[in-house]
N, CA, C and O of each residue as an XYZ file, in Angstrom:
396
protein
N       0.816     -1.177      0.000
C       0.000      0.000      0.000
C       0.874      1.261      0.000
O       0.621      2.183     -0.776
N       1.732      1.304      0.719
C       3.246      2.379      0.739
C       3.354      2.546     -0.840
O       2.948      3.569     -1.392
N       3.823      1.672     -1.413
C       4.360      1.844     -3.114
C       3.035      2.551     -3.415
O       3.023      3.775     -3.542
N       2.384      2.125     -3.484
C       0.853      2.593     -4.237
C       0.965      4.179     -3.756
O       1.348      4.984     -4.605
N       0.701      4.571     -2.658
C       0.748      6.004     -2.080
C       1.865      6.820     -2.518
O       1.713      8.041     -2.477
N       2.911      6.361     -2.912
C       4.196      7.084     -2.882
C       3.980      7.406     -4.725
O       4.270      8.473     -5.267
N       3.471      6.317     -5.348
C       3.870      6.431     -6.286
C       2.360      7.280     -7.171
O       2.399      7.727     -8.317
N       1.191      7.301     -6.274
C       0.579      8.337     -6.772
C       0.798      9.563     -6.527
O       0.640     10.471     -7.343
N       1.162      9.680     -5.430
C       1.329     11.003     -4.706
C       2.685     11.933     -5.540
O       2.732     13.163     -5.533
N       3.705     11.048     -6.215
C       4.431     11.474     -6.872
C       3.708     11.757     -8.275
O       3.783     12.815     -8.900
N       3.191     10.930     -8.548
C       2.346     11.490     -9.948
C       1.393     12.887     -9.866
O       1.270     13.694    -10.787
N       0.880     12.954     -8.811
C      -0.054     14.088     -8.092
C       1.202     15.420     -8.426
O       1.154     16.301     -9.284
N       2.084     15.189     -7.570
C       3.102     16.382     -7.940
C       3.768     16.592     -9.033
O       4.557     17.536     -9.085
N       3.567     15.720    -10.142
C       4.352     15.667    -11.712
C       3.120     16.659    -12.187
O       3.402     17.667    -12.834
N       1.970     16.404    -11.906
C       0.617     17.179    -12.779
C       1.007     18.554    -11.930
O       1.100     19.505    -12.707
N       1.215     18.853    -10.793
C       1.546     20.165    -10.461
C       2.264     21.141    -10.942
O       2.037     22.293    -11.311
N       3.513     20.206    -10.838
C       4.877     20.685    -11.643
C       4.170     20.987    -13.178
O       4.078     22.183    -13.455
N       3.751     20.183    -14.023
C       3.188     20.590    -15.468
C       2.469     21.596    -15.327
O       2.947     22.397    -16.130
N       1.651     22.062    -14.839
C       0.713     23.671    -14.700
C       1.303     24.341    -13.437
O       0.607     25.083    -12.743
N       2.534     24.084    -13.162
C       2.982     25.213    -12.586
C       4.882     25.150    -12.472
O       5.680     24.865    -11.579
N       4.973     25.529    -13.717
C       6.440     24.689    -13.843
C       7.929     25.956    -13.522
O       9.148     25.880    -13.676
N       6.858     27.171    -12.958
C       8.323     27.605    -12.482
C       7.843     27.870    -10.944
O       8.350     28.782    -10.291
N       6.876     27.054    -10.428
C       6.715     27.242     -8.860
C       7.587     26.624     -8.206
O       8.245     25.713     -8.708
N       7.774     27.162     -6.564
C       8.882     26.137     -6.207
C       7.733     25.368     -4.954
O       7.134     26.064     -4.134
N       7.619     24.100     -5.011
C       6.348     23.541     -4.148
C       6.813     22.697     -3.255
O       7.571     21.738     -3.395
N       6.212     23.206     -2.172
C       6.197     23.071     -0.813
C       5.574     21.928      0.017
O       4.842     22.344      0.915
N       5.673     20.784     -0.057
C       4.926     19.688      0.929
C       5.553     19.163      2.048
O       6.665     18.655      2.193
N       4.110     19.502      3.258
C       4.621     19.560      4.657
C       3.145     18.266      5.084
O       2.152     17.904      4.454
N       3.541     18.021      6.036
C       2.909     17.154      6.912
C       3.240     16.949      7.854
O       4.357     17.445      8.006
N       2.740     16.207      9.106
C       2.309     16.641     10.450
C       2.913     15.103     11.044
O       3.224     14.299     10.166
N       3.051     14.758     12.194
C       4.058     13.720     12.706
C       2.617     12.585     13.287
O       2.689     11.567     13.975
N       1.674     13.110     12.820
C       0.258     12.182     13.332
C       0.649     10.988     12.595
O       1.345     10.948     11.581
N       0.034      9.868     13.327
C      -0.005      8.093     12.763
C       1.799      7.506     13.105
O       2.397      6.750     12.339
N       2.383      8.057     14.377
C       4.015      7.411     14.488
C       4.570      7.769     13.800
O       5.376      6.975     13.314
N       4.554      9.338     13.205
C       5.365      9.759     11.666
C       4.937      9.285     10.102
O       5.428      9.951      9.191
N       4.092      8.225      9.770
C       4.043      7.509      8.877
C       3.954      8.359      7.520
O       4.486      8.229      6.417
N       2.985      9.361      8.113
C       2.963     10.318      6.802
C       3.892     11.073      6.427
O       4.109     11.187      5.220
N       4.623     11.735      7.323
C       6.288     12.723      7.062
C       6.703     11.439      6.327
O       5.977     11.339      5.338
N       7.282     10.755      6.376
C       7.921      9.550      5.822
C       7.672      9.370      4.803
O       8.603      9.465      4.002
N       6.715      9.123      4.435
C       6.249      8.789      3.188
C       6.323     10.230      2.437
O       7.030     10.092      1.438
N       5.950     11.270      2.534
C       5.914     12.203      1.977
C       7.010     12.600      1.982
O       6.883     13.329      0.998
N       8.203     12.762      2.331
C       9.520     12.975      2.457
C      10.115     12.005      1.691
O      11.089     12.432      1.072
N       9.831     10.698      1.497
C      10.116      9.326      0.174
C      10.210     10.182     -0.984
O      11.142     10.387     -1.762
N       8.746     10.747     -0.909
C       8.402     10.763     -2.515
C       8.806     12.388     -2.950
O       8.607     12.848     -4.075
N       9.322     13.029     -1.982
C       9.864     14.893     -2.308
C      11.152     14.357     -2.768
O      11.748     14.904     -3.696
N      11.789     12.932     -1.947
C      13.639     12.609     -2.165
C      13.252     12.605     -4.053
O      13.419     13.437     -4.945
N      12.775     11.447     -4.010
C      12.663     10.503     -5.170
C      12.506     11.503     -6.334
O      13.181     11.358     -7.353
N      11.502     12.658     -6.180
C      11.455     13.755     -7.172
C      12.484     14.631     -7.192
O      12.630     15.509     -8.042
N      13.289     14.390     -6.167
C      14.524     15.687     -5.842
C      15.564     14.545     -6.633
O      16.170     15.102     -7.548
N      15.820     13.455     -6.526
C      16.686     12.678     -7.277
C      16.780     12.263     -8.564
O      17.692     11.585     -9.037
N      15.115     12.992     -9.535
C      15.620     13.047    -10.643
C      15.364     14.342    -11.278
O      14.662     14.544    -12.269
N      16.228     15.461    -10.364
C      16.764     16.272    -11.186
C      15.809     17.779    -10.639
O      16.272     18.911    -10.783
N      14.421     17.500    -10.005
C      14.143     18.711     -9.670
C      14.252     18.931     -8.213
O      13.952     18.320     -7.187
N      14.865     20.174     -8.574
C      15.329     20.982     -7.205
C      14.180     22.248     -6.674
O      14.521     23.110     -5.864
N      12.884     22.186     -7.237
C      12.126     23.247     -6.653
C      11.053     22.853     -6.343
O       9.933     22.953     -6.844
N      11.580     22.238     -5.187
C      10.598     21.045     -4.351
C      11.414     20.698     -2.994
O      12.637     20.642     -3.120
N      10.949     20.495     -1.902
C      11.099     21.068     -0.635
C      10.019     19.939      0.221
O       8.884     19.779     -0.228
N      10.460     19.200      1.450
C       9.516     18.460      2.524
C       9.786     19.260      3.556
O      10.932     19.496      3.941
N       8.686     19.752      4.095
C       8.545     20.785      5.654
C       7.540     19.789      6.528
O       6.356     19.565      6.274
N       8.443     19.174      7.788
C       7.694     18.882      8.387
C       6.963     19.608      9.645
O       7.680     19.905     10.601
N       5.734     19.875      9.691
C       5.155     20.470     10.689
C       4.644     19.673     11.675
O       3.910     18.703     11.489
N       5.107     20.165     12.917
C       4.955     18.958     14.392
C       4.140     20.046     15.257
O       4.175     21.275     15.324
N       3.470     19.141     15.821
C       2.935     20.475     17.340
C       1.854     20.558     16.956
O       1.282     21.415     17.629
N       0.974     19.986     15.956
C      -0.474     20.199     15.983
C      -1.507     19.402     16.969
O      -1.542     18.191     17.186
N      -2.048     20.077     17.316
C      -3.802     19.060     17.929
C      -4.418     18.518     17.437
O      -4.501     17.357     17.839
N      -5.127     18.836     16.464
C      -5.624     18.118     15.141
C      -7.033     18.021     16.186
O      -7.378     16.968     16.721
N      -7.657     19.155     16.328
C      -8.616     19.024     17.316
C     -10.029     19.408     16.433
O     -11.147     19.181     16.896
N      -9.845     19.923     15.316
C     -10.756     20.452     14.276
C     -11.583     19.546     14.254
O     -11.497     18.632     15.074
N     -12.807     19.588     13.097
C     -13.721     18.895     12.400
C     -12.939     17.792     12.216
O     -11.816     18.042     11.777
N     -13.238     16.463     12.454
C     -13.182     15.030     11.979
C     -11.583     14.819     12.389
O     -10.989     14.141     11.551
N     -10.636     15.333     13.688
C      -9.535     15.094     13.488
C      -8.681     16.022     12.588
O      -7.508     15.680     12.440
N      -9.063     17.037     12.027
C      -8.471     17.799     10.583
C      -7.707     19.109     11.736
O      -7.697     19.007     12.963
N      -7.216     20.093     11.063
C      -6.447     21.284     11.702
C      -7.582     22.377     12.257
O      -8.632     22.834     11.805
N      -6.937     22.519     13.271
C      -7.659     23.558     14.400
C      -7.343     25.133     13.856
O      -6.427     25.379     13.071
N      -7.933     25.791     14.213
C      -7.797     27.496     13.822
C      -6.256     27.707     14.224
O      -5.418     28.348     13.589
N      -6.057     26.902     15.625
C      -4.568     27.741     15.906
C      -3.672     26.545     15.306
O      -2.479     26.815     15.162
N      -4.126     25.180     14.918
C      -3.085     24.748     13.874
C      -2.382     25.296     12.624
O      -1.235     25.265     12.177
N      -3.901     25.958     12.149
C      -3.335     26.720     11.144
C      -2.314     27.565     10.810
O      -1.665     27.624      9.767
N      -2.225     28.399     12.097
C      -1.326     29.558     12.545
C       0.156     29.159     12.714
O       1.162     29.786     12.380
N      -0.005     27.522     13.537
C       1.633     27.050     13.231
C       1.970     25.951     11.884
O       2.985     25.273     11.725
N       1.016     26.020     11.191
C       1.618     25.321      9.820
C       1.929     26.529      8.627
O       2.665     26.382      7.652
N       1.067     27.899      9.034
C       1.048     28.913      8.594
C       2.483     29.837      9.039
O       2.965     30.616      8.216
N       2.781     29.753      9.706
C       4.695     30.322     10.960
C       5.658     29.083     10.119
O       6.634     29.458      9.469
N       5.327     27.706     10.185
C       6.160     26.748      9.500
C       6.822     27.106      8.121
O       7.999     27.220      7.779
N       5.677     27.235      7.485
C       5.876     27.509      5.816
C       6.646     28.714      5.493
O       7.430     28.794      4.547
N       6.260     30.066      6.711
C       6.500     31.453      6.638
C       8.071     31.225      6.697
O       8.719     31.523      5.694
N       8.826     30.633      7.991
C      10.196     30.003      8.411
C      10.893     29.755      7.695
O      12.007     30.277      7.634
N      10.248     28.425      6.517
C      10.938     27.988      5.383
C      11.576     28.586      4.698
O      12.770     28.407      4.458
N      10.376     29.960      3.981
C      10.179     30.543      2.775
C      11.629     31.532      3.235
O      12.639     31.742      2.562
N      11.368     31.899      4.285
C      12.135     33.388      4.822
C      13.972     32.512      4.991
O      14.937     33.126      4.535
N      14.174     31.163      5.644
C      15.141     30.677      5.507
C      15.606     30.644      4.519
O      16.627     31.332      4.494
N      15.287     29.968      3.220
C      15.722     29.857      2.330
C      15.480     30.874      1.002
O      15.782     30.360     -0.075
N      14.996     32.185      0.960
C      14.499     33.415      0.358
C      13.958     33.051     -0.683
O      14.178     33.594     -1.766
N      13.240     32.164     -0.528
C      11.935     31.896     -1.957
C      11.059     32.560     -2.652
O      10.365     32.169     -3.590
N      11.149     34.132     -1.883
C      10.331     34.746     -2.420
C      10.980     36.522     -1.564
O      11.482     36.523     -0.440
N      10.818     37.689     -2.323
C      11.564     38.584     -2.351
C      11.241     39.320     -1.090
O      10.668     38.504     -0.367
N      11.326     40.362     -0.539
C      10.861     40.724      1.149
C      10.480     41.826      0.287
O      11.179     42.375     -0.565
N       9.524     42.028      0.549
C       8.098     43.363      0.589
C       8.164     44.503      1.576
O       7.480     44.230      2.563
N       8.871     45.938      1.678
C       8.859     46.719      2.774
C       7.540     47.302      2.607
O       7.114     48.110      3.432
């Protein structure tokens, strides 16, 4: 089931990359299920980073509640997956600073 997930989820980001081919894209996930999902999603950012594209990036975001609707992100989850991404962007200058 791993292969199956990895290897759609990489196809999922090939159709991204095609309608958006000078974005640089960002996939983060949350340490819920023993890590299983960082893992896997971090597989399949390597595997695309190993043939050849470099504007692609795994951010893992930890510290959520996941207290929302059905288990999903809380208002103030948002705020630290929203600080996560902000961190990234500003670490690595992905995008130009606005005075």
């Amino acid at each position: 089931m791993r292969a199956d997930y990895e290897a759609t989820y990489e196809k999922f980001i090939d159709h991204l990359r095609a309608r958006n081919r000078d974005a640089f894209i960002i996939v983060w996930a949350t340490g819920k299920a023993d890590q299983e999902v960082p893992m896997e999603a971090a597989k399949v950012v390597a595997r695309i980073r190993a043939r050849g594209e470099e504007r692609i990036a795994f951010v893992p975001i930890d510290e959520l509640a996941m207290t929302g609707c059905h288990w999903h992100p809380s208002a103030a989850d948002h705020d630290t997956i929203a600080s996560g991404l902000i961190q990234y962007i500003d670490d690595h200058h992905l995008l130009p600073r606005v005075n």
